[in-house]
N, C-alpha and C positions, 0 to 999 in steps of 0.2 A: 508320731502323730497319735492325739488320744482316740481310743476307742470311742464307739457309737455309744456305748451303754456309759462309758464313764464322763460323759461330754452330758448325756441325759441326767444322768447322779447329779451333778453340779448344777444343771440348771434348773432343775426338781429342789435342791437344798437352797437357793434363788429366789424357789419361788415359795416357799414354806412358809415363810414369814408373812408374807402377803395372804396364804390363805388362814393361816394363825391369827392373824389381824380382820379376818375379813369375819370369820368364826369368831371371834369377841364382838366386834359390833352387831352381828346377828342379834346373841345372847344379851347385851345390853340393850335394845331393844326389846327383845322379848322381855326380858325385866322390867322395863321401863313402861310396859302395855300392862303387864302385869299389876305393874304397882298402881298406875294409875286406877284401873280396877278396881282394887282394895281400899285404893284412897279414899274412891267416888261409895264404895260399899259403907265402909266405915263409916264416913260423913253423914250419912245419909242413918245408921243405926244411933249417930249421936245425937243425932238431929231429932228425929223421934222417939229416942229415949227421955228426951228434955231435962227435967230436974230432979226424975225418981227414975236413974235405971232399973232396970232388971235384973236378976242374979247374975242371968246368962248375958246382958249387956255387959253389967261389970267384968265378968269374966271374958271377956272378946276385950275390952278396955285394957285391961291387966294384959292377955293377951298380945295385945302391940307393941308394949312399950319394953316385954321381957325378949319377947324377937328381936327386935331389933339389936338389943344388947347382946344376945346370944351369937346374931349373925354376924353381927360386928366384930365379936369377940374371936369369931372360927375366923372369918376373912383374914384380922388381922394375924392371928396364929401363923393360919396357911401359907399367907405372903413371907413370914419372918424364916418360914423352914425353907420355901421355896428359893430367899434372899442368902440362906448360907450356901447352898446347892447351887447356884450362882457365881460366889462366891469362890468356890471351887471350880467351876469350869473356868472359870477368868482367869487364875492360877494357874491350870494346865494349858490352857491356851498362851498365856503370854512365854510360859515355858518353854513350850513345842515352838511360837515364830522366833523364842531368842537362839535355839538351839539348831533351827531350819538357817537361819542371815548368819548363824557363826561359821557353819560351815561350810556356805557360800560366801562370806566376807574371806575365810579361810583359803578357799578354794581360786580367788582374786589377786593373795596376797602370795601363793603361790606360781603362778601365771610366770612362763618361761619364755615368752615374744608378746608385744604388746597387742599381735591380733590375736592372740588367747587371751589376754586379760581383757580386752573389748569386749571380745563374747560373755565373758564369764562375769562381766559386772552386766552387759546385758541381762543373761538370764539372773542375776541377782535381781536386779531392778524389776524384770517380769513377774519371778519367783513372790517377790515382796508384794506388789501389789498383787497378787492372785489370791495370797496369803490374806494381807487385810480385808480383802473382799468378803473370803471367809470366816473371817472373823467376826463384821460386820453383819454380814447376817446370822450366822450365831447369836450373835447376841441379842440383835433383832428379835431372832424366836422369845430366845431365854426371855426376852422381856413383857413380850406376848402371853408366854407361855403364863408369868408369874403375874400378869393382870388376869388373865383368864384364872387362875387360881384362888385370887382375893374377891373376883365374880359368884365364884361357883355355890358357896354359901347363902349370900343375897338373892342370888336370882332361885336356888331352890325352894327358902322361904316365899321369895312372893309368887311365884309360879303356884305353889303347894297352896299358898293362902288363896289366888283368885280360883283355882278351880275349886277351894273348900266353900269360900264366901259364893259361889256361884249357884251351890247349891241349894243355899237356903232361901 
């Protein structure tokens, strides 16, 4: 029978992804207050700027359009390193459940009365789904994790921009 703590481990690693998930939507919202912010700022400097900015409007102008490309450019980076690192763990994952069902497949095919091999395709069959379970939210995370990564850039600029814009 599993331990208390190791029964907690697993359902902690369950629920990770959900709070990984739950901490993006946070952050894209706060992004998304943010931006609007900015939007409503900006609009509002172009608007009475009219048809002769001002040095400092140009430069706020100039300003938006090189952030954006900048932030674009990290997000995208961030996500491509974070997509090889992925990449990897999916590797060693598929490794470890071919190498777990071989030698429980193994372990079947050796089976010396048919109520051992009962059992032992039992615990193969328990084994396997416990295994994809884990798997599954593994991934899950990784996948969280590598949106929240392509966030982290976007949501700094506009956060950084509404409380800069805020104070003028």
């Amino acid at each position: 029978m599993k331990s208390y703590q190791a029964r907690t481990a697993v359902a902690n690693s369950h629920a990770n992804p959900l709070t990984l998930w739950s901490d993006l939507i946070f952050k894209t919202g706060e992004m998304m207050t943010a931006s609007a912010q900015v939007i409503g700022h900006r609009t509002a400097l172009i608007a009475m700027a009219g048809l002769a900015p001002s040095q400092r409007d140009q430069l706020e102008f100039t300003l938006m359009g090189q952030e954006k490309i900048e932030a674009a450019s990290e997000s995208a980076h961030a996500v491509a390193i974070r997509m090889m690192a992925l990449q990897q763990e999916l590797a060693t994952l598929v490794i470890r459940q071919m190498l777990c069902n071989t030698a429980s497949l193994l372990s079947v095919a050796s089976s010396s009365t048919l109520r051992q091999s009962g059992r032992r395709q039992n615990k193969l069959a328990r084994d396997t789904i416990a295994n994809s379970a884990q798997a599954v939210s593994q991934l899950n995370a990784s996948l969280a994790d590598i949106a929240e990564t392509g966030l982290i850039p976007i949501h700094a600029r506009a956060t950084a921009n509404a409380e800069r814009l805020n104070k003028l």
